[in-house]
C-alpha positions in Angstrom: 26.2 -86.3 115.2 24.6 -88.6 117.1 21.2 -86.6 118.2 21.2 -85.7 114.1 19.3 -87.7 112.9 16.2 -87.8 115.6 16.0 -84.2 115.9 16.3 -82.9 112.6 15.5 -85.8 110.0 13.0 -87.4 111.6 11.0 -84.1 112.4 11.4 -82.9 109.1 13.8 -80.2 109.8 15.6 -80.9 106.6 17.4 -77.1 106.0 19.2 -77.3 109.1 20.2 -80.7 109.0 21.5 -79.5 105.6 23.1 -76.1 107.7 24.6 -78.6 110.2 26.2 -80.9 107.9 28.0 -77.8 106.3 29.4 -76.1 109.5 31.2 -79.4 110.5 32.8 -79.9 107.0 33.9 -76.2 107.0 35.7 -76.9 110.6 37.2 -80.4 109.7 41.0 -80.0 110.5 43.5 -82.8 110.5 41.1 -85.4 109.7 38.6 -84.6 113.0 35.6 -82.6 112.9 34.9 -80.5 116.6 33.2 -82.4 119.5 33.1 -78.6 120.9 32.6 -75.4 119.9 32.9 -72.8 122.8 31.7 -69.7 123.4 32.7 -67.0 120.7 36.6 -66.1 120.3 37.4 -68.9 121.1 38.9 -72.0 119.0 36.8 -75.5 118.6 38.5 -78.4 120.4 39.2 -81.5 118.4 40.1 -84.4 120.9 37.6 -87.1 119.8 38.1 -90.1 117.4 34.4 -91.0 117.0 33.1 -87.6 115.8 34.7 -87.7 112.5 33.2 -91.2 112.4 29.4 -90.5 113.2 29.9 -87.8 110.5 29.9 -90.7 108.0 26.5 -91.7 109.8 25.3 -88.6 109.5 25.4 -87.9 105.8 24.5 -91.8 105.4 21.0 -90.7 107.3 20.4 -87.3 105.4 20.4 -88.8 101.7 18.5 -91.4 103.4 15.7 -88.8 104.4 16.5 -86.4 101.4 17.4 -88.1 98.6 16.7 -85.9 96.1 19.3 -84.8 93.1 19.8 -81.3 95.0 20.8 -83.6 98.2 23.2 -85.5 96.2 24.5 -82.9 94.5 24.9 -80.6 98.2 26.6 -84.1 99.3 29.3 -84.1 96.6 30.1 -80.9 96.0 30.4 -79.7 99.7 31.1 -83.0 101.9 32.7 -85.3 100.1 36.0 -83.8 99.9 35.6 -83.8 103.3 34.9 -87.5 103.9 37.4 -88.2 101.7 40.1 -86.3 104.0 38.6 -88.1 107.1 39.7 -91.5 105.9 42.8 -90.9 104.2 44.1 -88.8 107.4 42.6 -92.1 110.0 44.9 -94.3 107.3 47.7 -92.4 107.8 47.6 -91.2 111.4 46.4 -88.1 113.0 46.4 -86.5 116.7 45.7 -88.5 120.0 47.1 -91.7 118.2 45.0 -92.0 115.5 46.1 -94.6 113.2 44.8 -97.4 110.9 47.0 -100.4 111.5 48.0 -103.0 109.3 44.9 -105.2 110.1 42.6 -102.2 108.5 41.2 -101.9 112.4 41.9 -98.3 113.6 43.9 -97.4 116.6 43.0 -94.8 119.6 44.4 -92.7 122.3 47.6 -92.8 124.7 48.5 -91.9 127.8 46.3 -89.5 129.5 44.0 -89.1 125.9 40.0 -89.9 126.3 39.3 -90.0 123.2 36.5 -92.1 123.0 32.4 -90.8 124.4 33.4 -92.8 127.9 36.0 -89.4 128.8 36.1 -89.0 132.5 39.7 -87.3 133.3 40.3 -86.3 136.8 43.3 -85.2 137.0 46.1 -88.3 136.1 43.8 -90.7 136.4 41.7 -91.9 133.7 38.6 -93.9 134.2 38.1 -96.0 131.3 41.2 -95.0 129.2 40.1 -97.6 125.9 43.5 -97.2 124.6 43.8 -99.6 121.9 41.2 -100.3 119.2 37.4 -99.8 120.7 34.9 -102.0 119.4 31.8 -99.3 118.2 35.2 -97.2 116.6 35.8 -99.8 114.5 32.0 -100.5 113.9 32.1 -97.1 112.5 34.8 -96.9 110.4 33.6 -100.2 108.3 30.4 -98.0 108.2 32.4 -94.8 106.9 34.3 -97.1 104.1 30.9 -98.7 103.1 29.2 -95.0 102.5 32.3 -93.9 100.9 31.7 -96.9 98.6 28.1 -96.1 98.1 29.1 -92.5 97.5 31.5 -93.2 95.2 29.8 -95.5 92.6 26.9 -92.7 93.0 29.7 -89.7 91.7 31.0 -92.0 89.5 34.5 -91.8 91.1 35.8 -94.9 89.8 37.3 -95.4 93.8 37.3 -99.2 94.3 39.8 -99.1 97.6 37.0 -98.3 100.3 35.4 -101.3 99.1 38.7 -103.3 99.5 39.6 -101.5 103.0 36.1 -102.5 104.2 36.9 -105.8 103.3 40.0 -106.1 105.2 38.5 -104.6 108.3 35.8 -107.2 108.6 37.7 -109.9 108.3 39.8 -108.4 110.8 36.9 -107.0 113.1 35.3 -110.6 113.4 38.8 -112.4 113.7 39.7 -109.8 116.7 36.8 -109.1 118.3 34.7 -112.1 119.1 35.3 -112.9 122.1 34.2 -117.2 122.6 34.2 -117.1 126.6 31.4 -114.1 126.8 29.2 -114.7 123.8 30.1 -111.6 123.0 32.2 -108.5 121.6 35.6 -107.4 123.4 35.4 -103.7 124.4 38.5 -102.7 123.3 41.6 -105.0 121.6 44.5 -105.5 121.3 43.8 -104.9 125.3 41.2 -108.1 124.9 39.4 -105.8 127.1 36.2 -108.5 127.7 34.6 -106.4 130.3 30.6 -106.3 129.0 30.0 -102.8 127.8 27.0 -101.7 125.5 29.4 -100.1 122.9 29.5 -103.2 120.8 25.7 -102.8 120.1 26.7 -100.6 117.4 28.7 -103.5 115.7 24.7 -104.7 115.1 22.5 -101.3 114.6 24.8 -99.5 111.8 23.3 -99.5 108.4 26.4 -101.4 107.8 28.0 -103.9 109.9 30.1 -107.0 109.8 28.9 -109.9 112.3 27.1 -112.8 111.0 23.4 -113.2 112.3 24.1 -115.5 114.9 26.3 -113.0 116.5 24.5 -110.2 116.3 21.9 -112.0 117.8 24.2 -113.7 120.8 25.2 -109.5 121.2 22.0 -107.8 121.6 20.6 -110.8 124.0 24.1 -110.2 126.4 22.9 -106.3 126.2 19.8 -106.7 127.1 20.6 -108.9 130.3 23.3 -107.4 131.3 22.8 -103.9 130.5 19.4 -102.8 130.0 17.7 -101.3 132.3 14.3 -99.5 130.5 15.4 -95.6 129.9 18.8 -96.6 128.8 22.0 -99.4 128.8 24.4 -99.5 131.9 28.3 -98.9 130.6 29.5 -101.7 132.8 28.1 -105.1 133.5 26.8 -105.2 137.2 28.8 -108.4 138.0 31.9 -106.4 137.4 34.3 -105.8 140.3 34.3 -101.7 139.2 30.1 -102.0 138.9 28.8 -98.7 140.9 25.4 -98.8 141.0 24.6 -95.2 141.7 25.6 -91.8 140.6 25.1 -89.3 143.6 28.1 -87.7 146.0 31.4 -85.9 145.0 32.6 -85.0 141.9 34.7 -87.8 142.3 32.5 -90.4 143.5 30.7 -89.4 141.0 33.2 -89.4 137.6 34.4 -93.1 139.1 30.8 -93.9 138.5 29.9 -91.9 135.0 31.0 -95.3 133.2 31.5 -97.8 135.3 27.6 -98.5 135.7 25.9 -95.8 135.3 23.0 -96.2 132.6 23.0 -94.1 129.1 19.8 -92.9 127.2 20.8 -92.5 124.0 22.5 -96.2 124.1 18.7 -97.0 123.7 18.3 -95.9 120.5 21.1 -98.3 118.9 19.7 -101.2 121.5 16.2 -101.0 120.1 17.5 -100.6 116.8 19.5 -103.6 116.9 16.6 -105.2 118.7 14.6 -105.0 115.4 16.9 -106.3 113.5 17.9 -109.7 114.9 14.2 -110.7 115.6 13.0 -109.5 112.6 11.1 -106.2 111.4 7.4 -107.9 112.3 4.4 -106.5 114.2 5.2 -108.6 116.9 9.0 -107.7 117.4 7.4 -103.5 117.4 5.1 -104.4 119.6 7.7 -106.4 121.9 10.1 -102.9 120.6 7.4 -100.5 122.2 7.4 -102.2 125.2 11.2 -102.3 125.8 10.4 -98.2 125.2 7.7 -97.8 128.4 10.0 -96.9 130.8 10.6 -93.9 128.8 7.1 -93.1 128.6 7.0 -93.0 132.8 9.9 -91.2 132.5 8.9 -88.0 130.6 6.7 -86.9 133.7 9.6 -87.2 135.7 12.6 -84.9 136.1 12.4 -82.7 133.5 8.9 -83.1 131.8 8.7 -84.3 128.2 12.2 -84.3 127.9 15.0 -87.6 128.5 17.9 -87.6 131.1 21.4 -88.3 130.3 21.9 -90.9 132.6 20.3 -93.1 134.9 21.2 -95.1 138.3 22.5 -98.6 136.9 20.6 -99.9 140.4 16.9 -99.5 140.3 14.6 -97.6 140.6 17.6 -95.9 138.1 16.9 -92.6 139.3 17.5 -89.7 136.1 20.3 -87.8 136.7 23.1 -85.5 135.1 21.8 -83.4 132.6 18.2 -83.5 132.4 17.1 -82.6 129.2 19.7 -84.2 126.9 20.2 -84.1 123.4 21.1 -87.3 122.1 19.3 -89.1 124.9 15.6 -87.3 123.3 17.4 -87.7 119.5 18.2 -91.2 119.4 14.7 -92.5 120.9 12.5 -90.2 118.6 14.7 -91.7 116.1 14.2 -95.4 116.9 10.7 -95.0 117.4 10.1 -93.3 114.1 12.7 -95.8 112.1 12.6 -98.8 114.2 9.1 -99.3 115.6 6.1 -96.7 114.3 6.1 -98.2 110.8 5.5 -101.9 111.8 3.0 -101.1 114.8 -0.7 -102.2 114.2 -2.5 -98.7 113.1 -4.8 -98.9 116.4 -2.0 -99.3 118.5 0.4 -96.4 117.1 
C-alpha cells in the first residue's frame, strides 16, 4: 500500500492499480487486509494494524489519478463495503488489540505482537514493541475517517459519523501527542514514548492531517536534523542511548539495529512530501526539494543500479544495505518527485 501509488499511479499503470485495489478487498477479513501473501496453498497472514489503514491511502490516491465516473463507480460498488468494515471493526476491536478507545485514538498490539512496520521479533524479545497508540497509526486513521467522509457525500450516503469521529480524534491526537519538551510528536502514547522517531512525519504529509502549521513545521525541521540522512530517515535519534549506527554482523546484531538507527528509504518520500508543504509549494522550496533528493541520484549507481535500498547505515557514509532493490523505497521517491517536486521545478531544470 505504500509503494502504490509511485509504481502504479504515477507511471500510469492505471488497470493494475485498479487489479490491486480489488485483490485486497476480496482478502479483507476481520477488519485487516494481508501484509503477506505466501507462496500458493498457503493462507495470507494478517498481523499488521497499518495495512488496513494505508488502504484508505490507497483508494484516496487512485480517484486522485483516475477520477473518472468508471473510477468512482469501481470505488463504490467494490471497495467501499470494504472500507466501511475496516472502520467499524477498528471501532469495535479486532486481533492483536485492535481497538478504538474512548478518545477516538486507536489502540495497538500486546505482549509479544509487532504490529506496527518497526516488527523485529527474535524470539521473546521485541525490539520496538509500540504497544499503546503509535503516532503515524493514528495519523492514518483521521485520514481513513476523512476519505470515508469524502466518499460518502460523493455516494450520497447520508453518513455524517466519520466526519464527527474525525473530529474527536484530532482533538484528541493534538491534546495527546504534542509533546512541549522535544518540539515534537510522541512516538507512541499512552507510553509518552518521546524517543525522536520519523513516524510522526506522516502526522504532516497525509492529504489529511490534524497539526496546526506551526507544528507541522516545528516536526519536519526535528526530522530533518535529527533523522535525515540523504537516501532515507534514521528510525532513532542518534543521541539516543539505543542509537546503533551501523547494520552489519549477526542476525542479532543486526535486528537490535533494523530500528534503532538504521535509516529507511521509503521514509523519504513522506519527508520530502512534508518538506513541500510547510515551506510552501514554490520553485524555490522544489529546487531546495531536489536537492534534499541527490543523494539518491549518487545512489542509483551504487549497489543495485537504478534501483533504491531498503535501508541505509544511520552513521555515514550510510552504506545501502538489506534488500537492494526495494519496493516502497523506489515507490515512494518516484512518487514524491512526480507529486511533490517535478511540477514546480523551473522547465530547464526538470
Amino acid at each position: 500500500m505504500i509503494s502504490y501509488t509511485g509504481l502504479t499511479l504515477c507511471t500510469g499503470r492505471f488497470e493494475k492499480a485498479h487489479d490491486i485495489l480489488l485483490t485486497f478487498a476480496k482478502y479483507c477479513k476481520d477488519g485487516l487486509i494481508p501484509n503477506m501473501f505466501p507462496d500458493s496453498g498457503l493462507e495470507p497472514l494478517y498481523n499488521t494494524v497499518d495495512a488496513s489503514l494505508w488502504y484508505f491511502y490507497a483508494v484516496y490516491k487512485y480517484l486522485e489519478y483516475v477520477a473518472t465516473p468508471d473510477a468512482y463507480e469501481f470505488i463504490k460498488k467494490d471497495i467501499y463495503p470494504c472500507l466501511k468494515d475496516i472502520i467499524s471493526t477498528y471501532k469495535k476491536g479486532t486481533d492483536f488489540s485492535i481497538y478504538m478507545d474512548t478518545d477516538g485514538l486507536i489502540h495497538a498490539g500486546s505482549g509479544l505482537d509487532q504490529v506496527t512496520w518497526m516488527d523485529v521479533r527474535v524470539g521473546d524479545w521485541v525490539a520496538t514493541p509500540r504497544h499503546g497508540k503509535p503516532v503515524e497509526i493514528n495519523a492514518l486513521w483521521y485520514n481513513a475517517l476523512c476519505t470515508m467522509d469524502m466518499l460518502q457525500a460523493k455516494f450520497n450516503d447520508n453518513d455524517d459519523s466519520y466526519r464527527q469521529l474525525a473530529s474527536l480524534v484530532k482533538a484528541s491526537f493534538n491534546k495527546r501527542f504534542w509533546n512541549e519538551n522535544t518540539g515534537c510528536l510522541y512516538d507512541v502514547v499512552d507510553e509518552d514514548d518521546d524517543t525522536i522517531r520519523p513516524n510522526q512525519i506522516y502526522a504532516v504529509s497525509l492529504p489529511f492531517t490534524m497539526p496546526d502549521m506551526e507544528r507541522e513545521k516545528a516536526i519536519v525541521d526535528t526530522v530533518m536534523d535529527k533523522l535525515y540522512v540523504g537516501c532515507g530517515l534514521r528510525s532513532l535519534d542518534p543521541d539516543h542511548k539505543d542509537y546503533h549506527p551501523i547494520y552489519i554482523g549477526s542476525l542479532s546484531k543486526r535486528d537490535h539495529a533494523y530500528h534503532q538507527g538504521t535509516a529507511w528509504g521509503f521514509l523519504l518520500g513522506g519527508f520530502i512530501s512534508a518538506y513541500v508543504k510547510v515551506n510552501g509549494r514554490t520553485k524555490a522550496t522544489a529546487l531546495c526539494a531536489d536537492k534534499l533528493l541527490d543523494p539518491v541520484r549518487e545512489h542509483l549507481l551504487n549497489n543495485c543500479i537504478g534501483s533504491i535500498c531498503e535501508i541505509f547505515d544511520g552513521d555515514a557514509p550510510h552504506t545501502g544495505r538489506g534488500c537492494y532493490a526495494q519496493a516502497w523505497s523506489v515507490g515512494e521517491v518516484l512518487r514524491c518527485y512526480c507529486e511533490d517536486v517535478l511540477p514546480m521545478l523551473p522547465q530547464a531544470h526538470s
